[in-house]
TORKOL-4160 file (C-alpha; in steps of 0.2 Angstrom, whole numbers, padded with zeros to 4 digits, m for minus):
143
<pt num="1" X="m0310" Y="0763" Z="0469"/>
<pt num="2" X="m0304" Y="0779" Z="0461"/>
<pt num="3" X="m0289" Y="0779" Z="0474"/>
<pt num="4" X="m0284" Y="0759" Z="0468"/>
<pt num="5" X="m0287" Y="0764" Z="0449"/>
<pt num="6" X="m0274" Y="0777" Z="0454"/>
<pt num="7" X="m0262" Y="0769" Z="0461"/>
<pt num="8" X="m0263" Y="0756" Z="0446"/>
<pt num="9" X="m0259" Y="0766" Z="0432"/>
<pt num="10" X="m0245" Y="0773" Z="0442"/>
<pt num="11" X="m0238" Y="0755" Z="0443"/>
<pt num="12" X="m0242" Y="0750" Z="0427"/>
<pt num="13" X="m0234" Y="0765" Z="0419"/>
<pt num="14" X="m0218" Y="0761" Z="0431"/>
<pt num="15" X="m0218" Y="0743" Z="0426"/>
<pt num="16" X="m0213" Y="0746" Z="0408"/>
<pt num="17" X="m0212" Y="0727" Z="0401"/>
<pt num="18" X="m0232" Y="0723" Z="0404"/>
<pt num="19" X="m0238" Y="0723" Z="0388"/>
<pt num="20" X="m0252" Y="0739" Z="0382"/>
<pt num="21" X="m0265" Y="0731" Z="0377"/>
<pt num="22" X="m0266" Y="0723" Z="0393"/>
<pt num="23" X="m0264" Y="0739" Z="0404"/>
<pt num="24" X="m0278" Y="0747" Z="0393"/>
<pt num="25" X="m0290" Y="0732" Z="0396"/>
<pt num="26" X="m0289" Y="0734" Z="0415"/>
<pt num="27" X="m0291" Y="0753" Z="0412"/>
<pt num="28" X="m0306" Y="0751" Z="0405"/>
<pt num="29" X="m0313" Y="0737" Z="0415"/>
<pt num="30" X="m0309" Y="0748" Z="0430"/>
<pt num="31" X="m0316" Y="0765" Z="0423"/>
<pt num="32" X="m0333" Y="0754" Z="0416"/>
<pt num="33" X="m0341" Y="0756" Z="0435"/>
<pt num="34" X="m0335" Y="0775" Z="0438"/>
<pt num="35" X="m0343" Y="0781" Z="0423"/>
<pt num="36" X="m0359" Y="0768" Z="0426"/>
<pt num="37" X="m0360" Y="0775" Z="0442"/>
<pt num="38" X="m0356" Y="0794" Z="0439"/>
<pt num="39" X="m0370" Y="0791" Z="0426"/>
<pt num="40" X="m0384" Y="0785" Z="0438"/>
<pt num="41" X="m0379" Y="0801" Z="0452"/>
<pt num="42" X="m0378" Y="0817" Z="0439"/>
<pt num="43" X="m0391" Y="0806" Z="0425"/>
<pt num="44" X="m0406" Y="0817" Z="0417"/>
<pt num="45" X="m0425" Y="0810" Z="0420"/>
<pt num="46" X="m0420" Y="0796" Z="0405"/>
<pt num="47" X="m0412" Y="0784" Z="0418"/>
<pt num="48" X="m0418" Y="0792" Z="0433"/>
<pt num="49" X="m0421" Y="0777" Z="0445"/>
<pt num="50" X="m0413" Y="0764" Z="0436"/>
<pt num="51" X="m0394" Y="0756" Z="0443"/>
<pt num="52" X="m0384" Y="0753" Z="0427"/>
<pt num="53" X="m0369" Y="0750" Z="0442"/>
<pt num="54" X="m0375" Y="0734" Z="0442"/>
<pt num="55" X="m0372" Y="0728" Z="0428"/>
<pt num="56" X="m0357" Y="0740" Z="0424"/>
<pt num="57" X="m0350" Y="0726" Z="0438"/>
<pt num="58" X="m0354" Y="0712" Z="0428"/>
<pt num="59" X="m0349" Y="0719" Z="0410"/>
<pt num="60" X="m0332" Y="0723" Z="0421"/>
<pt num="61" X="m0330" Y="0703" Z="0426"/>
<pt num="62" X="m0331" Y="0701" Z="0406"/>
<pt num="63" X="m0317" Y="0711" Z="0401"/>
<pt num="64" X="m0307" Y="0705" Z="0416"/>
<pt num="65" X="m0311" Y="0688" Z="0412"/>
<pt num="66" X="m0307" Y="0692" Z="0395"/>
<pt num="67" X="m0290" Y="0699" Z="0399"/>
<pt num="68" X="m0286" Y="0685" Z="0409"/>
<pt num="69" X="m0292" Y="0671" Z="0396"/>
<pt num="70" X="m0284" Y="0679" Z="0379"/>
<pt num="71" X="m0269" Y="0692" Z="0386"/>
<pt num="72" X="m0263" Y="0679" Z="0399"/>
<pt num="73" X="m0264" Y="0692" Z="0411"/>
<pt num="74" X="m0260" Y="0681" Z="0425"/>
<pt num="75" X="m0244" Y="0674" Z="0416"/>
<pt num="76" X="m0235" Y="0690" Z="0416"/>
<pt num="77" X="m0221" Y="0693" Z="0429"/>
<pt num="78" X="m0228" Y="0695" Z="0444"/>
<pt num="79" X="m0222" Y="0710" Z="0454"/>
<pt num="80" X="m0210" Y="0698" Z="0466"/>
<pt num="81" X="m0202" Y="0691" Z="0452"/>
<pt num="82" X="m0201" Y="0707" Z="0445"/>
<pt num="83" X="m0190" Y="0713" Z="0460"/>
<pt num="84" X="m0179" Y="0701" Z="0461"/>
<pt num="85" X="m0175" Y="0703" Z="0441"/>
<pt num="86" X="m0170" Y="0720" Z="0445"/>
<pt num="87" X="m0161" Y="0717" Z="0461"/>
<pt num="88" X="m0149" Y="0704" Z="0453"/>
<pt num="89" X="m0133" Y="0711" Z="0451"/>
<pt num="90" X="m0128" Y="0703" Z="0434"/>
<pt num="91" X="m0136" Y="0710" Z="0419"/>
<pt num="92" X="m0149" Y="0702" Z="0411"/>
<pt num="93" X="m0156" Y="0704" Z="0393"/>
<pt num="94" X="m0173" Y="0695" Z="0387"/>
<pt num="95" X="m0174" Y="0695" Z="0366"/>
<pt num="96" X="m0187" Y="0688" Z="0355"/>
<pt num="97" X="m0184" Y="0675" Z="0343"/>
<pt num="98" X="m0178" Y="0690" Z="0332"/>
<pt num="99" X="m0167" Y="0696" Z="0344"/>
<pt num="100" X="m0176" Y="0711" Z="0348"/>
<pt num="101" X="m0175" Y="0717" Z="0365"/>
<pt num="102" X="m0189" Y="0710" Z="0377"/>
<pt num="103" X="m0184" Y="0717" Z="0392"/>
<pt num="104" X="m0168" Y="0718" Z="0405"/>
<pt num="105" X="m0163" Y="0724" Z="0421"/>
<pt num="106" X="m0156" Y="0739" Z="0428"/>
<pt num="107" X="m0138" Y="0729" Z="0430"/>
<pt num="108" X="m0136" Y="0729" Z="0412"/>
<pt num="109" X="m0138" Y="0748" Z="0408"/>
<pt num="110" X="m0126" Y="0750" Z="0423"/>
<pt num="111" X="m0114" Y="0738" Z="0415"/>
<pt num="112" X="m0115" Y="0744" Z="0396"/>
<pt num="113" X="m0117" Y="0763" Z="0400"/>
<pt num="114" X="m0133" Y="0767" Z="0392"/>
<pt num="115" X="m0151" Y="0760" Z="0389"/>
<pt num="116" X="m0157" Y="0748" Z="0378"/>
<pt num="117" X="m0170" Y="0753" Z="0366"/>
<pt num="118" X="m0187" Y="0739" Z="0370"/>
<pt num="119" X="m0193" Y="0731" Z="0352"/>
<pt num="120" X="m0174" Y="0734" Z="0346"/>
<pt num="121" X="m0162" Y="0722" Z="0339"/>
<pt num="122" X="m0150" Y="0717" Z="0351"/>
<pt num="123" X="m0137" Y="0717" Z="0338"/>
<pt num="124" X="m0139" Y="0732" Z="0327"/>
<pt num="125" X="m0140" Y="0742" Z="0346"/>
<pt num="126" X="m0124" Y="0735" Z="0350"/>
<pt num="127" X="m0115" Y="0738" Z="0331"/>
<pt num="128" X="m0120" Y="0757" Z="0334"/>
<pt num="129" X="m0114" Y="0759" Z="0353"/>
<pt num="130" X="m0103" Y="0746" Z="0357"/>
<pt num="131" X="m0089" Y="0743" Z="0341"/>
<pt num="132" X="m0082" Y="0727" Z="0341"/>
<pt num="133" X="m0096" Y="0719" Z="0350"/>
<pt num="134" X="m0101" Y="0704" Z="0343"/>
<pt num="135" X="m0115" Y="0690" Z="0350"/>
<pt num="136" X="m0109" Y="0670" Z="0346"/>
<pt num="137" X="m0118" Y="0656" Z="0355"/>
<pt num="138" X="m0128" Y="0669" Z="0366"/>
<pt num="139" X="m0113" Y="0677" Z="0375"/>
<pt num="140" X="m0107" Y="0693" Z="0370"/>
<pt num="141" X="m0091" Y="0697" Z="0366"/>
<pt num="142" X="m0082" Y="0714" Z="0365"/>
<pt num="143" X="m0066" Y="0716" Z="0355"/>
């Protein structure tokens, strides 16, 4: 279980455009048994013989269930479309509805020579590295 916890974060911290509060959740819901359990092998004479594990299980299903319910966890990319986003060859910029940078693949720092800032706006970014770049109808233009 410590091994998959792991191996989680290490994704999770690799896979930047999953939102935080949806990475700490299953943080915690994972680190909720390992504590319970460490708890019950080193505990004092106060919960000697009682298995909190149990129900450190359950109170794990909550926050899961919890995640899943309000985050939307399971509407976030999946790791195969994931892949193929970053495997497409033509750039690809997600904004908001404020034109902030959402996300965008690895194509487009290849094709505008630098990163994009996440939680920017896609304008002021391109006003400050690109001059003469200007957005109309959604398609960037570059004069």
């Amino acid at each position: 279980m410590f091994l998959g916890s792991v191996i989680f974060v290490r994704k999770a911290i690799q896979l930047g455009s999953l939102s935080k509060k949806i990475i700490a959740v299953v943080i915690v819901a994972m680190l909720v048994p390992l504590f319970s359990n460490a708890l019950y092998l080193f505990s004092t004479e106060y919960l000697q013989g009682v298995e909190i594990t149990t129900f450190s299980f359950a109170l794990t299903g909550y926050i899961l269930a919890l995640s899943i319910f309000k985050y939307r966890f399971l509407k976030i990319l999946p790791a195969a479309k994931e892949r193929v986003y970053d495997s497409i060859q033509n750039g690809i910029i997600v904004l908001d509805n404020a034109n902030a940078v959402v996300d965008y693949n690895p194509a487009v720092a290849k094709l505008i020579g630098f990163e994009l800032t996440l939680g920017r706006r896609f304008d002021t970014t391109l006003s400050t590295e690109i001059p003469g770049a200007v957005i109309d109808s959604g398609a960037l233009y570059v004069t």
